[in-house]
Phi, psi and omega in degrees: 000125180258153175324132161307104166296152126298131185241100181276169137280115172267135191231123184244154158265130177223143148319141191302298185308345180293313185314307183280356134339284183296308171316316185300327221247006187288127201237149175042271192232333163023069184258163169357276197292001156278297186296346151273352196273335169297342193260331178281340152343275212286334181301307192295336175291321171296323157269334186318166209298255193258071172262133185293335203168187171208137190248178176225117170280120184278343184219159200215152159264151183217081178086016214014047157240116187315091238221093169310114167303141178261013176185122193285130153331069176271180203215105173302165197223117160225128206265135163245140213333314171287033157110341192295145173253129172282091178248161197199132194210093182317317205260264179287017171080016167302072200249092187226113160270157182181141202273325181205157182332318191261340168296316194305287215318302189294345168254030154274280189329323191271330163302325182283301170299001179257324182266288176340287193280355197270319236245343208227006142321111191275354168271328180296098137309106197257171188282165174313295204280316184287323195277357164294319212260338178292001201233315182296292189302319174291326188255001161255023227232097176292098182298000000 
């Protein structure tokens, strides 16, 4: 039997503007403490080596209907001297070159929707570790 964690309670004074801030990046089901436990996240994805940025995917195709992520997707963003854009996500197998910012995003999207049917195919005999991760893609997705 393991121990029980313990959850102290903190009570911060912040600025208003800080609050609606805070408030803007709240997503779904989101609460307060998701969305700070999310920000040293994303700084640290932001510092790792030469990434230009991170963008956040909110949404996905699914069956090819447009479907809200229930914890948005990020996607390293690396530009290369001619111009090309990277974006990339490790965790979901995310891989996109694309000439501009809004063509990556939508083949994220279509890339996601590709791991989706490939991954989540109820004919296909899959290994122990793909219907885990085809289960993972299915459970971030609000159905």
């Amino acid at each position: 039997m393991q121990a029980e964690e313990q959850h102290s309670r903190v009570t911060l004074t912040i600025h208003p503007d800080i609050k609606d801030r805070v408030c803007s990046l709240k997503r779904g089901n989101d609460t307060y403490n998701d969305v700070l436990k999310t920000m040293p996240d994303t700084i640290e994805i932001g510092e790792e080596g030469d990434c230009h940025g991170i963008i956040f995917l909110h949404s996905v195709l699914v069956k090819g209907d447009l479907k809200k992520l229930k914890k948005p997707i990020t996607l390293r963003m690396h530009i290369e001297d001619n111009g090309t854009i990277h974006l990339a996500n490790t965790e979901f197998k995310l891989l996109v070159l694309c000439d501009n910012l809004n063509e990556a995003i939508k083949e994220a999207q279509y890339e996601y929707s590709d791991l989706f049917d490939i991954y989540n195919n109820s004919e296909t005999k899959m290994s122990k570790d793909a219907e885990k991760f085809g289960k993972k893609l299915k459970d971030s997705v609000w159905m």
